[in-house]
mmCIF file of the N, C-alpha and C atoms, coordinates in Angstrom:
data_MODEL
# 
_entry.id   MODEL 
# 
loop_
_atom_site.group_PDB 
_atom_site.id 
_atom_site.type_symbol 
_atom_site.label_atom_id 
_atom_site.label_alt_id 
_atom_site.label_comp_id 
_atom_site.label_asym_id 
_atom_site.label_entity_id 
_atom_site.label_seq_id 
_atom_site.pdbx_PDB_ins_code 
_atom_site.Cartn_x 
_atom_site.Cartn_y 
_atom_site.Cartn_z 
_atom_site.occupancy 
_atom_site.B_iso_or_equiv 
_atom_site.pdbx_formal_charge 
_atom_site.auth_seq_id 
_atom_site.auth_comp_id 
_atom_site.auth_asym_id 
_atom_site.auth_atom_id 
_atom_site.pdbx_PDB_model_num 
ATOM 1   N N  . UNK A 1 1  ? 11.677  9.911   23.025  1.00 0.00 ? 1  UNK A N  1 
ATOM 2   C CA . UNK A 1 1  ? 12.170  9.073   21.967  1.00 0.00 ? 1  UNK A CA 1 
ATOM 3   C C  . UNK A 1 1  ? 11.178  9.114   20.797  1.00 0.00 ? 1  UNK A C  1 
ATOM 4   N N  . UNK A 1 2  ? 11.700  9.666   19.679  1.00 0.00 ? 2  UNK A N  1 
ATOM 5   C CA . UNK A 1 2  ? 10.482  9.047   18.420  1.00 0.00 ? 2  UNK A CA 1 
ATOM 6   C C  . UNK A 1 2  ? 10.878  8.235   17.964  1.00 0.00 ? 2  UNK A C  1 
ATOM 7   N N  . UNK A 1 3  ? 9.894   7.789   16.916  1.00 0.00 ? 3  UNK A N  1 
ATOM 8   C CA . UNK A 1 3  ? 10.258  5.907   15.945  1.00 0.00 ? 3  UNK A CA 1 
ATOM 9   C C  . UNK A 1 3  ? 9.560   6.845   14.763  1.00 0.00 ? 3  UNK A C  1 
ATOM 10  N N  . UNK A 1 4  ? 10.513  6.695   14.008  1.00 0.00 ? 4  UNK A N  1 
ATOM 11  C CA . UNK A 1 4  ? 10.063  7.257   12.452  1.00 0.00 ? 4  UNK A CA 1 
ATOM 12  C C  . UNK A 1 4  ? 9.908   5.584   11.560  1.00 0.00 ? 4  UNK A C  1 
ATOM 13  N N  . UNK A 1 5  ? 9.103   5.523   10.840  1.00 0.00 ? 5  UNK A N  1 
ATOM 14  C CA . UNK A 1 5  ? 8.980   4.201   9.963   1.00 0.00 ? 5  UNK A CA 1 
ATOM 15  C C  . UNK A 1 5  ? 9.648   4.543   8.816   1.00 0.00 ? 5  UNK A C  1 
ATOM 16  N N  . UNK A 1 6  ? 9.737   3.016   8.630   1.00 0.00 ? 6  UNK A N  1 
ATOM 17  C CA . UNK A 1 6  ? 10.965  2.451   7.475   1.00 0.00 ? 6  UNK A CA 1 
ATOM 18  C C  . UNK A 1 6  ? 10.607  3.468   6.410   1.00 0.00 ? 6  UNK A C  1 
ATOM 19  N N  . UNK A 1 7  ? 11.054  3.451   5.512   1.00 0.00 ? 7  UNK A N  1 
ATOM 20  C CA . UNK A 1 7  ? 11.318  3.854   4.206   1.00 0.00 ? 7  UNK A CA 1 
ATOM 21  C C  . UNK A 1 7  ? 10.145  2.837   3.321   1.00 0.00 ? 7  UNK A C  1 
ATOM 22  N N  . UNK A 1 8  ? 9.856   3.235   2.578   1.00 0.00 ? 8  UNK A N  1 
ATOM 23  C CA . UNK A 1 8  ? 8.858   2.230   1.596   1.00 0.00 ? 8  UNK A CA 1 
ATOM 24  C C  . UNK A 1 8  ? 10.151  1.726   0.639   1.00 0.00 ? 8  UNK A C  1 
ATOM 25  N N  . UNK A 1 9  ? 10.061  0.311   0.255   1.00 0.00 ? 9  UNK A N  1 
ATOM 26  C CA . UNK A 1 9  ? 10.764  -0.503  -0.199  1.00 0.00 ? 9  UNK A CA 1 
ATOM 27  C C  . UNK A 1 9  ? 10.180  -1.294  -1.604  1.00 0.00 ? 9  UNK A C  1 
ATOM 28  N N  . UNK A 1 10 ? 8.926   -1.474  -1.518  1.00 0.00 ? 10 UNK A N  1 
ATOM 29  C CA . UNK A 1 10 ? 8.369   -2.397  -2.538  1.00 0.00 ? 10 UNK A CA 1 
ATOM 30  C C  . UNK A 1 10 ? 7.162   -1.282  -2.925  1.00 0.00 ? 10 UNK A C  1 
ATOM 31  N N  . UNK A 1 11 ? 6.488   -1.432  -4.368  1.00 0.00 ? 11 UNK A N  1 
ATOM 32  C CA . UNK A 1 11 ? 5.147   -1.335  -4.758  1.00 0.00 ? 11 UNK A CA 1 
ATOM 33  C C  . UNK A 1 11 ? 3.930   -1.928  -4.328  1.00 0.00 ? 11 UNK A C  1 
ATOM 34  N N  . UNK A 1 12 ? 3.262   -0.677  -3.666  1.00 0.00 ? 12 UNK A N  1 
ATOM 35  C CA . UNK A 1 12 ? 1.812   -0.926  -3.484  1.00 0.00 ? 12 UNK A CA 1 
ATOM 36  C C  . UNK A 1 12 ? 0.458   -2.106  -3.664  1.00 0.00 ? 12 UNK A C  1 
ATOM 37  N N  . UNK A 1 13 ? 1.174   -1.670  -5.708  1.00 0.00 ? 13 UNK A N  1 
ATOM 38  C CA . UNK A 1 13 ? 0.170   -2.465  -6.361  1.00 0.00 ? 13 UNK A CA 1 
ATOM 39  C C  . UNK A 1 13 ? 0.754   -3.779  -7.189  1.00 0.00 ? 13 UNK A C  1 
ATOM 40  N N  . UNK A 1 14 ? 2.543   -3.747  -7.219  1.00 0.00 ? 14 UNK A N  1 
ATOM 41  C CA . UNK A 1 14 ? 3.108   -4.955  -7.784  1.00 0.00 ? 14 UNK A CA 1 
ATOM 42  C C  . UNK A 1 14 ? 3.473   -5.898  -6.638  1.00 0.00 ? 14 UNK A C  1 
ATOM 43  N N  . UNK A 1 15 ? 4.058   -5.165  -5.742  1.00 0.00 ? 15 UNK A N  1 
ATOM 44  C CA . UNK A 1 15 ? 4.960   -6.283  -4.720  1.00 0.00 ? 15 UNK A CA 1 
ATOM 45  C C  . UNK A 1 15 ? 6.244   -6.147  -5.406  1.00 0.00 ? 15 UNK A C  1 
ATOM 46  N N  . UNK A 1 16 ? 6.544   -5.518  -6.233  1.00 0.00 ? 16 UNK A N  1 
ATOM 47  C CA . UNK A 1 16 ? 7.829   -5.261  -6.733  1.00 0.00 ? 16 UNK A CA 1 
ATOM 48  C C  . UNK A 1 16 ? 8.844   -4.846  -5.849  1.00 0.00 ? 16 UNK A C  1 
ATOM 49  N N  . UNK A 1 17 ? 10.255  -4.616  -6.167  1.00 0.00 ? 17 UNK A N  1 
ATOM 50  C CA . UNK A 1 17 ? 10.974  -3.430  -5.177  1.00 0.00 ? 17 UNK A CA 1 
ATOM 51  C C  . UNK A 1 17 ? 11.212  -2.376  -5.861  1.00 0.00 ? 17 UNK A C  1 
ATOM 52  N N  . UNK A 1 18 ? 10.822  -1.102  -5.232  1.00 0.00 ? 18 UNK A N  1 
ATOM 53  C CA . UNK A 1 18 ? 11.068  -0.004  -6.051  1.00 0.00 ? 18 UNK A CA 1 
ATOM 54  C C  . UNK A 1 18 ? 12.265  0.642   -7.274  1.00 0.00 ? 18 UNK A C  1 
ATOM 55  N N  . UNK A 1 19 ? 13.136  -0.319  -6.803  1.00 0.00 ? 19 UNK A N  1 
ATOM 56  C CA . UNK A 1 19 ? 14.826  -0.116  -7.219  1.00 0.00 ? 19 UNK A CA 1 
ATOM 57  C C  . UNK A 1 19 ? 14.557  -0.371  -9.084  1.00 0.00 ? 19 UNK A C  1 
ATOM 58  N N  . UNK A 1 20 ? 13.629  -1.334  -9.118  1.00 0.00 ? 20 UNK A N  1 
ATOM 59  C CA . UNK A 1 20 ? 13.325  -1.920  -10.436 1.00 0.00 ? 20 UNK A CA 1 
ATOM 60  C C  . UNK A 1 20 ? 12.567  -0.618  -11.577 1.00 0.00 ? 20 UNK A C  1 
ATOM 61  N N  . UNK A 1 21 ? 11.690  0.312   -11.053 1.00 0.00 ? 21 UNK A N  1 
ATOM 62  C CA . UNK A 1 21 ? 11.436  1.588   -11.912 1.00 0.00 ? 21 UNK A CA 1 
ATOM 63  C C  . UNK A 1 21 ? 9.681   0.477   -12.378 1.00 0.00 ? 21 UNK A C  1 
ATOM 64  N N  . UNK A 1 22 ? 9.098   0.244   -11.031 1.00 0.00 ? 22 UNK A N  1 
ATOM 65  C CA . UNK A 1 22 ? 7.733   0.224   -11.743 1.00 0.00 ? 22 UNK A CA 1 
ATOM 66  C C  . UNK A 1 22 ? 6.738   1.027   -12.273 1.00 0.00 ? 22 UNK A C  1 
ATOM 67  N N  . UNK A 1 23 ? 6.009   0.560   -13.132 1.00 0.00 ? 23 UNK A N  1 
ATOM 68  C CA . UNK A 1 23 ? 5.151   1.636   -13.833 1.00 0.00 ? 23 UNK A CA 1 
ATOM 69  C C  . UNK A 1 23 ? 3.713   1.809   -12.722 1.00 0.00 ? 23 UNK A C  1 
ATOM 70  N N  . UNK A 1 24 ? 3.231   2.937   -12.543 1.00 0.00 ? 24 UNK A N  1 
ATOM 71  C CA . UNK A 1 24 ? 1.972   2.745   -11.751 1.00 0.00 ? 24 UNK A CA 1 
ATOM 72  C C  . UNK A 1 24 ? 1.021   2.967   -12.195 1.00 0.00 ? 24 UNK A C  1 
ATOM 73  N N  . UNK A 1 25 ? -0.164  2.019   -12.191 1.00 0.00 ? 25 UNK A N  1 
ATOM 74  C CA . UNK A 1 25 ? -1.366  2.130   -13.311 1.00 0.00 ? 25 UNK A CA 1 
ATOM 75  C C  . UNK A 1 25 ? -1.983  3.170   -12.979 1.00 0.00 ? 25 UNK A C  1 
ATOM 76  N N  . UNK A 1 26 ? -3.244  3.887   -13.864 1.00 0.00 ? 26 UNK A N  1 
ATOM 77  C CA . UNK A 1 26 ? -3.696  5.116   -13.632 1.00 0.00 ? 26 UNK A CA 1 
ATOM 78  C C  . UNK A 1 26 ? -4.779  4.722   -12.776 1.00 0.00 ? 26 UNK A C  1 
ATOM 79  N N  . UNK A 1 27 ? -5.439  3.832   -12.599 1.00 0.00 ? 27 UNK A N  1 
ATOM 80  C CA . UNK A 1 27 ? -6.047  3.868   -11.600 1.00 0.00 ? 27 UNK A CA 1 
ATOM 81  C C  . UNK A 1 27 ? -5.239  3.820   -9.908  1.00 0.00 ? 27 UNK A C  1 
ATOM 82  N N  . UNK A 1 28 ? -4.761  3.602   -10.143 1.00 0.00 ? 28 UNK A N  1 
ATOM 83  C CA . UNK A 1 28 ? -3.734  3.556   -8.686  1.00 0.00 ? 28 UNK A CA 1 
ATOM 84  C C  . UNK A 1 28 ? -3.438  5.012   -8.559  1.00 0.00 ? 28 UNK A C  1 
ATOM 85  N N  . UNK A 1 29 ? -2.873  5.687   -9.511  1.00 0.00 ? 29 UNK A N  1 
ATOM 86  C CA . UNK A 1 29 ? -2.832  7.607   -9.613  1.00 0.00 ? 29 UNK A CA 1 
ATOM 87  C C  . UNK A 1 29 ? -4.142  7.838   -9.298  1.00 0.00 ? 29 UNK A C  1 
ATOM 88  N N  . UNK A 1 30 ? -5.159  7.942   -9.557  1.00 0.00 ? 30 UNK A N  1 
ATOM 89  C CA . UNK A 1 30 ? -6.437  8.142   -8.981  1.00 0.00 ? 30 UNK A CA 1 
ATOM 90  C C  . UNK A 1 30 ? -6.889  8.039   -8.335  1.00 0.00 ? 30 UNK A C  1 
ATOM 91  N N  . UNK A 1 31 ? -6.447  7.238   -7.421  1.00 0.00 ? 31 UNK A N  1 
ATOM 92  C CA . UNK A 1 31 ? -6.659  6.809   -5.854  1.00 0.00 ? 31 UNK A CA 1 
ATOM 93  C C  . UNK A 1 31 ? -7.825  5.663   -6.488  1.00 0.00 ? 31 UNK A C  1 
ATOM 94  N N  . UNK A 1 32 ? -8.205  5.284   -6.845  1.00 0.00 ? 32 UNK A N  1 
ATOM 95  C CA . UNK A 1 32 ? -9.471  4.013   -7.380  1.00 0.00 ? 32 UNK A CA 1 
ATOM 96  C C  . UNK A 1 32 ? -9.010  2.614   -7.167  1.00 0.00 ? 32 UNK A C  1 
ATOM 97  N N  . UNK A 1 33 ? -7.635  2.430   -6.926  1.00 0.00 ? 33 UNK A N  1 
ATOM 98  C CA . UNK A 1 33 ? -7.223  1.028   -6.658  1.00 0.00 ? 33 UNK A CA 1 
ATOM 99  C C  . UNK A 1 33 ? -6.594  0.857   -5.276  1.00 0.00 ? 33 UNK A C  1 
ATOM 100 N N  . UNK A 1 34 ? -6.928  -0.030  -4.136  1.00 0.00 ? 34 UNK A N  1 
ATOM 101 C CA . UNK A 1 34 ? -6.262  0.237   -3.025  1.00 0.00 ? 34 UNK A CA 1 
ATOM 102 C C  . UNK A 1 34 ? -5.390  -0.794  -3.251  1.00 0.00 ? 34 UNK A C  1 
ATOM 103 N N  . UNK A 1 35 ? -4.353  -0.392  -2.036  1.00 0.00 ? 35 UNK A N  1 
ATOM 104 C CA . UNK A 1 35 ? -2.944  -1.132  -2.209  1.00 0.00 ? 35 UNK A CA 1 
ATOM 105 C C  . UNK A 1 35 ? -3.009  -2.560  -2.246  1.00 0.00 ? 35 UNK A C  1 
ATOM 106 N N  . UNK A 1 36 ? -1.802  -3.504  -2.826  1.00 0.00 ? 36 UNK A N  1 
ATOM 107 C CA . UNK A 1 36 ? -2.563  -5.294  -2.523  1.00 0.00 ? 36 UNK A CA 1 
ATOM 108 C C  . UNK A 1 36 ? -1.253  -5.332  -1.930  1.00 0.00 ? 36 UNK A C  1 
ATOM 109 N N  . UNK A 1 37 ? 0.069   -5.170  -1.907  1.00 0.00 ? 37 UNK A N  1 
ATOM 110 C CA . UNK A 1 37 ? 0.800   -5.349  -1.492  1.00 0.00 ? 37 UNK A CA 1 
ATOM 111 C C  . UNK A 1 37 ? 1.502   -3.956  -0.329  1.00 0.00 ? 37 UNK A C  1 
ATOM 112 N N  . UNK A 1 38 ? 2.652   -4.952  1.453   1.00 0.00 ? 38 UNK A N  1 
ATOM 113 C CA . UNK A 1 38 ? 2.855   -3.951  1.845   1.00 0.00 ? 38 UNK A CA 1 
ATOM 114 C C  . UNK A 1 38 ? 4.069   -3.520  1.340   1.00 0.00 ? 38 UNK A C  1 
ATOM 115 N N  . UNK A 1 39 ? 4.146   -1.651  1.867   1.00 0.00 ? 39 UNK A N  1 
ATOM 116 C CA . UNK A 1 39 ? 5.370   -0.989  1.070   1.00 0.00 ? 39 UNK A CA 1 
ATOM 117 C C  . UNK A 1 39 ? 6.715   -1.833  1.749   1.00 0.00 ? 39 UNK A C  1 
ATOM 118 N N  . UNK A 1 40 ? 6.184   -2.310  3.053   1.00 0.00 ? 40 UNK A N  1 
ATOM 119 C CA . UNK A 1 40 ? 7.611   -2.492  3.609   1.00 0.00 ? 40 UNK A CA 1 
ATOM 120 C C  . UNK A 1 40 ? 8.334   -4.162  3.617   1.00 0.00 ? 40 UNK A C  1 
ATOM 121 N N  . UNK A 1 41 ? 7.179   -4.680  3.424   1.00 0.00 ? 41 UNK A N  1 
ATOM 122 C CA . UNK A 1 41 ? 7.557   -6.190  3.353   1.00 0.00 ? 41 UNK A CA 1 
ATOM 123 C C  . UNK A 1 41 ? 7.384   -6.683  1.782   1.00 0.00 ? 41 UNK A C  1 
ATOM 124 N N  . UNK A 1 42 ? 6.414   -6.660  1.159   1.00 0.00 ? 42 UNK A N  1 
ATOM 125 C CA . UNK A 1 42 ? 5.734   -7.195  -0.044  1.00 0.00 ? 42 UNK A CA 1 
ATOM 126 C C  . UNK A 1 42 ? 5.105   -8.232  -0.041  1.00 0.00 ? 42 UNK A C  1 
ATOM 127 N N  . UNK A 1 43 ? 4.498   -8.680  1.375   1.00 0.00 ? 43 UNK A N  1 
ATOM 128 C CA . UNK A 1 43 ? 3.444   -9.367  1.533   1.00 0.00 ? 43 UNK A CA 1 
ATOM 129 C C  . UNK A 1 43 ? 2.232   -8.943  1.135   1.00 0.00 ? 43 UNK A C  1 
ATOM 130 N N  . UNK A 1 44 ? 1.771   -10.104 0.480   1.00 0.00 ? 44 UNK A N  1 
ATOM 131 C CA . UNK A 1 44 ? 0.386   -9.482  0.405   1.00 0.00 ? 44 UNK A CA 1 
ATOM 132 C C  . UNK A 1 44 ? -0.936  -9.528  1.537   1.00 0.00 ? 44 UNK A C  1 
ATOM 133 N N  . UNK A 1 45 ? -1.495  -7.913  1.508   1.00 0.00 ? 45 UNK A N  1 
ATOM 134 C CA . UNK A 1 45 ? -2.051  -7.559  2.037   1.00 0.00 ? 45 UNK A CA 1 
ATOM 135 C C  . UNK A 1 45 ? -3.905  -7.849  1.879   1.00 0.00 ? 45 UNK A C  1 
ATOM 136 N N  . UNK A 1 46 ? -4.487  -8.015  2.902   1.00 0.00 ? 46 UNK A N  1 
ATOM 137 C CA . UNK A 1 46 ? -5.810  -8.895  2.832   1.00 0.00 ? 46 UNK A CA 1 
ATOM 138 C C  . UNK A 1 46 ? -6.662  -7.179  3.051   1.00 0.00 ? 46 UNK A C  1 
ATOM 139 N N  . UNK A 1 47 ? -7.325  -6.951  1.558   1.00 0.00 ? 47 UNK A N  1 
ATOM 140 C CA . UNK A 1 47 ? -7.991  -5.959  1.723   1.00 0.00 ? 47 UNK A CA 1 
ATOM 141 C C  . UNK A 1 47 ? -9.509  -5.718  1.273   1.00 0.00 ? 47 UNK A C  1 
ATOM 142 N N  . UNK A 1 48 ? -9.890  -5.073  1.843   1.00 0.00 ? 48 UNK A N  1 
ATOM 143 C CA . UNK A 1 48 ? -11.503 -5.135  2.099   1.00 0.00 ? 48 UNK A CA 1 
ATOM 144 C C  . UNK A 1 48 ? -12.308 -3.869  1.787   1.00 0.00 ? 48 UNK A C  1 
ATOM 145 N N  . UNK A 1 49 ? -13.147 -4.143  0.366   1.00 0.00 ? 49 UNK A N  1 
ATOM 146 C CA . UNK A 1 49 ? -13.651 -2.559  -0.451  1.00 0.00 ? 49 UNK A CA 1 
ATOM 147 C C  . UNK A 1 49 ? -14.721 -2.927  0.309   1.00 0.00 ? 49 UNK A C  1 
ATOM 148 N N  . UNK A 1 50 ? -15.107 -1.333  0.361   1.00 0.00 ? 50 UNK A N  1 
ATOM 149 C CA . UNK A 1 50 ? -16.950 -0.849  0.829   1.00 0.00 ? 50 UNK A CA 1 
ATOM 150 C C  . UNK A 1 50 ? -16.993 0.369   -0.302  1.00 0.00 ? 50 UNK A C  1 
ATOM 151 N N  . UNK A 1 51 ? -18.588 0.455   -0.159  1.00 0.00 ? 51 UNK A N  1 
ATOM 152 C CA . UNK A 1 51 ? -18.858 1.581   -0.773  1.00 0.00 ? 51 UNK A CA 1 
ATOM 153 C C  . UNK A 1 51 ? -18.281 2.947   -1.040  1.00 0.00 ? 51 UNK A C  1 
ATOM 154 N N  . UNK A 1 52 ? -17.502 3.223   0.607   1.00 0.00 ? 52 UNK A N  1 
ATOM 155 C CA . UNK A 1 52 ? -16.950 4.587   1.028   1.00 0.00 ? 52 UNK A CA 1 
ATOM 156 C C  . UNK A 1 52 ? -15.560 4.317   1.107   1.00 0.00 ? 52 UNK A C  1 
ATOM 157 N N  . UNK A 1 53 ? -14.495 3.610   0.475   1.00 0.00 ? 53 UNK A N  1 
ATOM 158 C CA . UNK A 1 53 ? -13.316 3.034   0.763   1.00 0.00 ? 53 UNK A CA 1 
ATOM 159 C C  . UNK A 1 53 ? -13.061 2.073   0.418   1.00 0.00 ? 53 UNK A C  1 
ATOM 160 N N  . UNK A 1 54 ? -11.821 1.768   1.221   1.00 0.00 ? 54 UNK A N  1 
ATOM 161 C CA . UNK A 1 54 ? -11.359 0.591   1.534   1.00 0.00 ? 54 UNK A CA 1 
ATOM 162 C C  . UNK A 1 54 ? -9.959  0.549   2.791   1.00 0.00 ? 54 UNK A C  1 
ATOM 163 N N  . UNK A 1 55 ? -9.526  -0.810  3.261   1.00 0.00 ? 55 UNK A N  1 
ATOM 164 C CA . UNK A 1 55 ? -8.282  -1.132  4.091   1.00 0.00 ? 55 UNK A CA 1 
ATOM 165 C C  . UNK A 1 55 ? -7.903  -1.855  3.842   1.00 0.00 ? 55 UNK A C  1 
ATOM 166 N N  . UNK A 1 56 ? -6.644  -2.014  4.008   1.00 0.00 ? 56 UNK A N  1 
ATOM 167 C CA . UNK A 1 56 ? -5.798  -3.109  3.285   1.00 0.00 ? 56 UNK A CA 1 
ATOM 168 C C  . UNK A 1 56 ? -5.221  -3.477  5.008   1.00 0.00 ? 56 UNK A C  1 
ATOM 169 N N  . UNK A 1 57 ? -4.351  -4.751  5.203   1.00 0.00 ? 57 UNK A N  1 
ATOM 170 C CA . UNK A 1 57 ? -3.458  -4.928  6.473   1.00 0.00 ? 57 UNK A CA 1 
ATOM 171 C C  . UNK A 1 57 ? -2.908  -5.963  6.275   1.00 0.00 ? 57 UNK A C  1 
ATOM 172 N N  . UNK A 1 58 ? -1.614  -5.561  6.224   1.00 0.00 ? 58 UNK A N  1 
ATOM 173 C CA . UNK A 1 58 ? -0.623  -6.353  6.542   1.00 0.00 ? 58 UNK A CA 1 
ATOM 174 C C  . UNK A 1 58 ? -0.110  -7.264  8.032   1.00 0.00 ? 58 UNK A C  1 
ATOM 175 N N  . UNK A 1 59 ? -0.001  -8.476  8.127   1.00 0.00 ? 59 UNK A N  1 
ATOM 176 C CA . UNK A 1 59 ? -0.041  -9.471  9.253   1.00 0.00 ? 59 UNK A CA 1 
ATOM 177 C C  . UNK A 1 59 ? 1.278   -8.853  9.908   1.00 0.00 ? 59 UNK A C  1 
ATOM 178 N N  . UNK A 1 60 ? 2.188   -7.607  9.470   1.00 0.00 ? 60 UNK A N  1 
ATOM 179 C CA . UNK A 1 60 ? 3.276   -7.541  10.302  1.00 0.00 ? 60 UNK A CA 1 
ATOM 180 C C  . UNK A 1 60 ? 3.240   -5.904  10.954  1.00 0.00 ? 60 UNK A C  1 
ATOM 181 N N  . UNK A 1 61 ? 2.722   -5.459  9.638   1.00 0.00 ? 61 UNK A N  1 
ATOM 182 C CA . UNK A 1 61 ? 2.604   -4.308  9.648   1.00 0.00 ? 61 UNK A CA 1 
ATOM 183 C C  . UNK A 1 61 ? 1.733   -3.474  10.055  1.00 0.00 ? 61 UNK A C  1 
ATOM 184 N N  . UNK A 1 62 ? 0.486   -3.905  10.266  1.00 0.00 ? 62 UNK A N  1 
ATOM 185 C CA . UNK A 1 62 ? -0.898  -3.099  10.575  1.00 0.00 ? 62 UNK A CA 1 
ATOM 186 C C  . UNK A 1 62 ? -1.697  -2.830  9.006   1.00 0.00 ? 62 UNK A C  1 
ATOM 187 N N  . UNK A 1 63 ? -2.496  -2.032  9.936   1.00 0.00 ? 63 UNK A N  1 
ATOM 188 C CA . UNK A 1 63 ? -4.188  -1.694  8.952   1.00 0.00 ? 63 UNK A CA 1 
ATOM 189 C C  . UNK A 1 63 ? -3.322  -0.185  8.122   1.00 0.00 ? 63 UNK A C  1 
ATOM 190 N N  . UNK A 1 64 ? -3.818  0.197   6.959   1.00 0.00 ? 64 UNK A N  1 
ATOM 191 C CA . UNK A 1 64 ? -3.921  1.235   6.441   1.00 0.00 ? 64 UNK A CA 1 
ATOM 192 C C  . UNK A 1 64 ? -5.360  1.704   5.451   1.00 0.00 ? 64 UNK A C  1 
ATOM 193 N N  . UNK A 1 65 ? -6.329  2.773   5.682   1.00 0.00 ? 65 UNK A N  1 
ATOM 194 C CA . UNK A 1 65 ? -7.334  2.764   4.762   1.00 0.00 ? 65 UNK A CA 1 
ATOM 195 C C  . UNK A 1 65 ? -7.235  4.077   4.097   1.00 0.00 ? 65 UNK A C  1 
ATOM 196 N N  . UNK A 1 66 ? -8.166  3.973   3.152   1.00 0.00 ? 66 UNK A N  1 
ATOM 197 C CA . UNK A 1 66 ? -8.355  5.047   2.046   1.00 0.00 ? 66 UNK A CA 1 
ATOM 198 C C  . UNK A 1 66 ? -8.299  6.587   2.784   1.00 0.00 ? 66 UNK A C  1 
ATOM 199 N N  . UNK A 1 67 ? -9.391  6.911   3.990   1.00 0.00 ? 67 UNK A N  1 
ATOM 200 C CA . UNK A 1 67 ? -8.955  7.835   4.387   1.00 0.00 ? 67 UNK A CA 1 
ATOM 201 C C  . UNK A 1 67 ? -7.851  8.726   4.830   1.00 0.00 ? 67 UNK A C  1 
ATOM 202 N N  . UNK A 1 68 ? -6.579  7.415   5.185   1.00 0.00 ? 68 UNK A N  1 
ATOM 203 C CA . UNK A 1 68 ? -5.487  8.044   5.669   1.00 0.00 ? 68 UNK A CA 1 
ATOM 204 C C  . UNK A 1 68 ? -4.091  7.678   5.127   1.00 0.00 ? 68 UNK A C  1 
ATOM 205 N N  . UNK A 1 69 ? -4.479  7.185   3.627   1.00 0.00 ? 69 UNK A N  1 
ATOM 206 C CA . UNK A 1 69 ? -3.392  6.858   2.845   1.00 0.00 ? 69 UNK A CA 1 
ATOM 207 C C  . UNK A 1 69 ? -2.833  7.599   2.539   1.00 0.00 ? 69 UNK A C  1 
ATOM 208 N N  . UNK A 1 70 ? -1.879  8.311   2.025   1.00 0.00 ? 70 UNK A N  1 
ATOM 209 C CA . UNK A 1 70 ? -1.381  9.182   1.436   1.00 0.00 ? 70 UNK A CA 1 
ATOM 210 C C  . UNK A 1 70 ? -0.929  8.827   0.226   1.00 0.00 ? 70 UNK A C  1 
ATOM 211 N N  . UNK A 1 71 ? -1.528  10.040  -0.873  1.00 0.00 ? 71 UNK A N  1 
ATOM 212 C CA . UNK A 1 71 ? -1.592  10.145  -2.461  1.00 0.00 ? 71 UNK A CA 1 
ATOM 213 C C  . UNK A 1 71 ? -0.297  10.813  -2.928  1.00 0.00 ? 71 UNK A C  1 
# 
């Protein structure tokens, strides 16, 4: 059996829903801003910079960090 995950639904960095045509700041294109909101709920996500990164996690959804985000 596989489990493929949802579809992303909302913005990263607004909490928006995608349907709306948000703009994405250039630091967010640069990878320099980590996500505040999740793609699948639009809760906001409790995230935590270090020197080498960062992770963001959502209370429904799990952890996601800089290393294994996808750009």
């Amino acid at each position: 059996m596989t489990v493929t995950a949802p579809e992303p639904q909302f913005c990263a960095y607004t909490g928006k829903p995608l349907t709306e045509g948000v703009p994405v700041f250039a630091a967010a294109l640069l990878g320099l801003e980590p996500p505040r909101y999740c793609v699948y709920c639009a809760r906001r996500m409790i995230v935590q910079v270090s020197p080498d990164g960062w992770t963001a996690r959502c209370s429904r959804h799990g952890e996601i960090d800089s290393k294994s985000h996808e750009r």
